[in-house]
N, C-alpha and C positions, 0 to 999 in steps of 0.2 A: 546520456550518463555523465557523469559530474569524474573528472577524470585527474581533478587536482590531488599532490599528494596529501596523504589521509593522516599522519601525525608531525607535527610542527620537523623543524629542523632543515627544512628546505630552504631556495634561495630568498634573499630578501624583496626581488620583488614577485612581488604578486603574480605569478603563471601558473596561471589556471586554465586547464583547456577540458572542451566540453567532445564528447564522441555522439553523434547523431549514427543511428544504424539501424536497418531493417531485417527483416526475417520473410522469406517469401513463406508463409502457411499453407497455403494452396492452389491448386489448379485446377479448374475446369470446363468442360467443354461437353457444347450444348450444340446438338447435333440440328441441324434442319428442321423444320418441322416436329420436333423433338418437345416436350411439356417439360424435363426436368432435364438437367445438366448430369452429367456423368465426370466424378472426381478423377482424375485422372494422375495426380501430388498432390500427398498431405505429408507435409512435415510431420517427423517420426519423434525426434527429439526436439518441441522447437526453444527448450530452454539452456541448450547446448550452446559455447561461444562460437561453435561449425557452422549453425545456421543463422549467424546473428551478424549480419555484413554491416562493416561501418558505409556511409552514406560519405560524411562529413566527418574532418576533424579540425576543430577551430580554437586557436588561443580566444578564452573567454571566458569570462564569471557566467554560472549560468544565473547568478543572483542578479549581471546590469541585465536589466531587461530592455533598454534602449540596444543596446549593443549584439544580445543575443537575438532581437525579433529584427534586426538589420540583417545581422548574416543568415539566418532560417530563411528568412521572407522571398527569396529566390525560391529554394524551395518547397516552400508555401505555394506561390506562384505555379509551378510548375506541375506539383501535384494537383491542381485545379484545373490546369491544364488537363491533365492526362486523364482525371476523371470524368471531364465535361465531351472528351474523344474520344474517338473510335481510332487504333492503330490499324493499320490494314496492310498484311505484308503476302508477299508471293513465295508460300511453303509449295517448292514440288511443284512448279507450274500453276497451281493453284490460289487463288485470295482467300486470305483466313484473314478475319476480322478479331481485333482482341480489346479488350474493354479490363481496366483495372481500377479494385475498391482497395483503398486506404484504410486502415484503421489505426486511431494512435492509441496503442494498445502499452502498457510496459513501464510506463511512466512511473515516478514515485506520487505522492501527494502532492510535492513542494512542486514541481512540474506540472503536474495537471493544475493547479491552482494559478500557477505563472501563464500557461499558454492559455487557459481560458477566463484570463482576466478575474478571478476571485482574489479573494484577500486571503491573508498567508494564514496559516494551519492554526493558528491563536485565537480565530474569529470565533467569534458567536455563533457564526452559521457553521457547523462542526462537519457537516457531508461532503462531498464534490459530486452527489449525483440525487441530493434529495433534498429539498427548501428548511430543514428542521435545524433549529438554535438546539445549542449543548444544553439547554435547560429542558426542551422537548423533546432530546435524544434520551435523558435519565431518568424522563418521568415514563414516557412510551418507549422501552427500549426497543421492542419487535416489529411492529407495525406501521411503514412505513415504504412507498414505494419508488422507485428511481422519478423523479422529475425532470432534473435539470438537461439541456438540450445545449449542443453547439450555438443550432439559431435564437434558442429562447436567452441564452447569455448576450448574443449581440442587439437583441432586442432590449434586454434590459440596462446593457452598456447607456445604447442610445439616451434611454427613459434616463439615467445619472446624469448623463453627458447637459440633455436639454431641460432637463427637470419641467416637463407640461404642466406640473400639476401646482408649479411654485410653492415645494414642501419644504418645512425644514429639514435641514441634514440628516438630525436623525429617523422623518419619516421617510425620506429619503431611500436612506439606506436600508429599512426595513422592506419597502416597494421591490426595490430591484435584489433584495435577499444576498447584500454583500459584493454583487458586480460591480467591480468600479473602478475598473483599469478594458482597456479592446479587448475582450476573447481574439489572438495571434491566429495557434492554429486547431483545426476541432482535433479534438480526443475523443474517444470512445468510453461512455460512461462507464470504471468497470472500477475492479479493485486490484491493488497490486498485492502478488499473495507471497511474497517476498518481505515486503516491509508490515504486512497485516502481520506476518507470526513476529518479525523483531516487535513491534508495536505492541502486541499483544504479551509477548513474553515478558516485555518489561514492565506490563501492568501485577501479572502475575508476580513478577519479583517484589514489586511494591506492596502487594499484598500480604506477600509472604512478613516482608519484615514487621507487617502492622500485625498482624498476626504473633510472629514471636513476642513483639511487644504487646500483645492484649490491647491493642489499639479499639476496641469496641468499647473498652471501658473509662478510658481514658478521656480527658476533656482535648486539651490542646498540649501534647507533651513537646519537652524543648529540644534544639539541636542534639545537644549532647545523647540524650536517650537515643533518639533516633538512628543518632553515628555507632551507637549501643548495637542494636536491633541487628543497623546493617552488616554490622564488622561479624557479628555471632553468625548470623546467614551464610556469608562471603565463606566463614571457617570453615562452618559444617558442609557446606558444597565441596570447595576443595580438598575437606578430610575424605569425605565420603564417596565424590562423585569425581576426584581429580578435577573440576570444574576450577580454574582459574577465575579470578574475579576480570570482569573487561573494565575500561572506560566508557566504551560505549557500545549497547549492545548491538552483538553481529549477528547473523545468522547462525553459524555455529553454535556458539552459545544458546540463543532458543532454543536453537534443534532439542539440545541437551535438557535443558531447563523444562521444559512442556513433557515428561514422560514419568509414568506411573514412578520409576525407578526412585527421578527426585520427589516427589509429593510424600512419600515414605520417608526419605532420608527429612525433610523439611520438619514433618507432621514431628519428628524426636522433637523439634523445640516448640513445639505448640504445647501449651498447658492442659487446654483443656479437650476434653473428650471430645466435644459434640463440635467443637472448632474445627478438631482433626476431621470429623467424617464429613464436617459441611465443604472443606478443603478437597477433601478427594471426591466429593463428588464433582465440584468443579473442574475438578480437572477431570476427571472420568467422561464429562459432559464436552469438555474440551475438544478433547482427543477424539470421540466421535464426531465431532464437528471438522476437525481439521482436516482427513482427507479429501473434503468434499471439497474445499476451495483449492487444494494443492495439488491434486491428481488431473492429468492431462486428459482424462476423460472418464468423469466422476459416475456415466450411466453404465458404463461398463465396468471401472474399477470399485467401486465402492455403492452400489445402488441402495443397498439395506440404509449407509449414514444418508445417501441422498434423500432418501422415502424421510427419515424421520427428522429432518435438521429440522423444519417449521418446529417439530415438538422438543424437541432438545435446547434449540436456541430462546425458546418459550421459559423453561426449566433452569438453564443460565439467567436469565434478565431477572427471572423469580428470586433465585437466589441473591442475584447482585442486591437485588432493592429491597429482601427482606435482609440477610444474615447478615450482608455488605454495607447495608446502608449508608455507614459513616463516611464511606469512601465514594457512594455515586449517589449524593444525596445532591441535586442539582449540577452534577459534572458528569462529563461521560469521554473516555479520547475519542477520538476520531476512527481509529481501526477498531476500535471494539464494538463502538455504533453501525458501524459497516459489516464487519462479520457479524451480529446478531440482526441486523435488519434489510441487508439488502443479496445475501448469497443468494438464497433460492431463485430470486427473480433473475438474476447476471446469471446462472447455471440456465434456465430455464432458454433464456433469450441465446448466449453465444454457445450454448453445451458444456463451457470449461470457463474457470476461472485461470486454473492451476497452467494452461496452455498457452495462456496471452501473459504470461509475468515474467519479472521481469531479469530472473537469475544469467539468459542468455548475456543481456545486454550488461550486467553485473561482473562477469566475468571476463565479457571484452576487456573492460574500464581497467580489471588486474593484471591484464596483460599486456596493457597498453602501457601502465603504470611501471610493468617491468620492464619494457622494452626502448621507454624511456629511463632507465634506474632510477627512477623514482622510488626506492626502495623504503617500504614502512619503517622508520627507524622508529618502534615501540615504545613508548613511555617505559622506564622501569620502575615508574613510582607503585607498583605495586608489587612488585617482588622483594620491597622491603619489608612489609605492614606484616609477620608477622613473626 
């Protein structure tokens, strides 16, 4: 976790420090002669800061990547270690043999992209866990499966590195699909469902104001309108929903932002009718979607939205690319192509999205933040505006 303070006003130089930390998920033990293992700890809350032990704490950007894969790479090391051994200790008179799986679960985007050597979150290749360019993310929103591997990155690292096929750059960099820095350390393909709803909410914001402005009918309107759209948005959330305008969205705020409540209060500045209804069904469709990446265990809390997400996320991507058009006509972000086309398979494979994310480790970072008083000293440029 990125543990630098979060609104300017701090010291002049540059201290930045990173929190590396784990979460033990589970335990089990597999008895002699035994076919299946018997759980014996499962973390209960594991997005609580209680179970989210710091590892490491290192002054660092975690943007120099020279600097940050020098301090990790002990670590690196060591969990290689521990994986390729068997620890063997004397419980009770007894040898108990113990064997531990890593998983680098928790991460943001910018992270996973950094430790497995991809290019930063702007690329053409829009996934971190499936071969497809932002232009094949917006024409196929649903249909696509996880690819990308730990070892298949250092394989295609190599292919960059030695280029066998003597391509140019740019077929180059179509071959290896964007690797072109070492994959550090592996991660576990997944999605982080923390930054999926900010990602996602801020799309919806954007939509929103395209919508108060009739943006579907519009060719290319100018800043000024735009600043129009937003500022009318911003007012009628904070008339209506106490909704504060942010600088950058946080969690909180989506929370808020993604709920029938605001779609209503929004829908007052939509003009047209059939606007309104295309508006709440998306978020209707939303909403049923959301618990299924955010609940620690989607078969038991929520199996009805688990059963239907294939056909709802079907019903999203319809909408995007017919009613939407203007807006994911050749573009798609990053989280919104990932929750439309890769949840079911990540639920399927780990059982939970919502379990491996990454709020624990989120909440370390703020209390680290306090405990150095690093204290958020808040912009107040918007407690002027209105």
């Amino acid at each position: 976790g990125d543990v630098s303070e979060k609104h300017g006003g701090g010291p002049a130089v540059p201290e930045k420090a990173v929190r590396f930390s784990f979460t033990v998920m589970s335990v089990t033990v597999q008895a002699e002669g035994e076919e299946e293992a018997v759980t014996i700890f499962q973390e209960q809350k594991p997005n609580s800061e209680l179970s989210c032990r710091p590892l490491c704490l290192m002054f660092v950007d975690e943007s120099d990547h020279e600097m940050l894969t020098a301090i990790l790479g002990p670590v690196v090391t060591e969990r290689r270690a521990m994986k390729e051994s068997r620890l063997i200790l004397s419980i009770g008179g007894l040898l108990r043999s113990f064997r531990f799986y890593f998983r680098g679960t928790g991460y943001d985007e910018k992270m996973v992209r950094e430790m497995e050597g991809l290019e930063a979150s702007g690329s053409t290749y829009v996934c971190t866990l499936c071969d497809s360019t932002r232009a094949e993310a917006s024409q196929n929103m649903v249909l696509h499966s996880i690819t990308r591997s730990h070892e298949e990155n250092l394989e295609r690292y190599e292919i960059w590195r030695t280029n066998p096929f003597s391509e140019s750059a740019d077929e180059l960099r179509d071959r290896v699909k964007g690797v072109s820095a070492k994959p550090f350390m592996e991660t576990q393909p997944t999605l982080d469902a923390l930054h999926c709803d900010i990602g996602n909410a801020t799309e919806f914001y954007k939509i929103f104001q395209d919508e108060i402005g009739e943006m579907y009918l519009k060719t290319n309107p100018n800043r000024e309108e735009r600043r129009r759209w937003r500022s009318a948005l911003d007012k009628q959330l904070r008339k209506k929903m106490k909704l504060k305008p942010v600088m950058r969205m946080n969690g909180n705020y989506a929370r808020r932002l993604m709920t029938r409540e605001a779609i209503e209060v929004v829908c007052e500045l939509v003009p047209s009718e059939e606007r309104r209804k295309a508006l709440r069904e998306l978020m209707e469709l939303y909403l049923q979607m959301k618990p299924v990446w955010r609940s620690t265990c989607p078969a038991k809390d929520c199996p009805d939205q688990l059963c239907r997400y294939s056909f709802n996320s079907q019903r999203f991507a319809e909408l995007l690319s017919t009613t939407f058009k203007y807006r994911y006509d050749g573009k798609i972000t990053n989280y919104l192509h990932k929750t439309l086309a890769h949840v079911p398979e990540i639920v399927e494979r780990d059982g939970s999205i919502g379990a491996w994310a990454s709020e624990g480790n989120e909440s370390g970072n703020k209390l680290f933040r306090r405990f150095r008083k690093m204290n958020a000293r808040q912009s107040k440029i918007f407690e002027l505006e209105d």
